[in-house]
N, C-alpha and C positions, 0 to 999 in steps of 0.2 A: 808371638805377635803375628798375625794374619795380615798375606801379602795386602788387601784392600786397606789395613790400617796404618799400614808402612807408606803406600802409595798415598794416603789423602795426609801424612805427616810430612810427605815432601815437599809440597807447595810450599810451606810456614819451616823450609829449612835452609841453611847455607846454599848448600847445593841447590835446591828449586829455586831459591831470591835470583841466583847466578844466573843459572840456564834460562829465566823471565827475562833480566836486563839483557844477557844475551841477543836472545830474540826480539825484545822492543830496539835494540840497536840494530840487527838485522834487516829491520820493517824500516829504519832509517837510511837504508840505502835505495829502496823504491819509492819515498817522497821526494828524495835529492832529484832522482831523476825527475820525476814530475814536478818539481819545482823549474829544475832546467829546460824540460821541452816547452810550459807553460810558459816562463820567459822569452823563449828563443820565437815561440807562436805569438807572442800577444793576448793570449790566453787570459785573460783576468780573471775567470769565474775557474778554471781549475787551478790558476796561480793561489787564488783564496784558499779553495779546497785543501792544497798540497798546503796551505800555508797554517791551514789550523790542524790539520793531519801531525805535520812536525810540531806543533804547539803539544798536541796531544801528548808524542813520545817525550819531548822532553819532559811534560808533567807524569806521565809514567815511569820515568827514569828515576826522579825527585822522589819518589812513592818509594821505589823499588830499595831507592839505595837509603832512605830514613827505615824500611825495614830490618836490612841488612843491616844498622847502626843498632838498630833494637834488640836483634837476636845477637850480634857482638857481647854488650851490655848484660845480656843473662847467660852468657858465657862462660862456664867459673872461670877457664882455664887463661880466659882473657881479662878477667876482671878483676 
């Protein structure tokens, strides 16, 4: 198996599911903030922004982890 076909089978694995939520919960430490400064300013138009931003990760977290349920599922070793 060839490194390029290993590397595009990790996205669709345990391990890549992981290391995405990861990082979508990561990118949720930089809307907190700007949720925060946008409140503390009176900010309404980047209070929105930050506020569908964080809409966003948690709809990509929902993604992430009904994936992670799927590859569970065809699992033998779990199933």
């Amino acid at each position: 198996m060839s490194a390029l076909t290993k590397a595009k089978g990790f996205k669709k694995s345990r391990s890549g599911t992981y290391l995405s939520m990861a990082g979508t919960a990561f990118g949720a430490i930089g809307v907190a903030k700007r949720l925060k400064k946008a409140r503390a300013e009176k900010d309404t138009l980047v209070l929105i922004d930050a506020t569908v931003s964080a809409v966003a990760i948690v709809t990509g977290l929902a993604i992430l982890y009904r994936e992670l349920k799927r590859l569970g599922d065809d699992d033998v070793l779990l199933g």
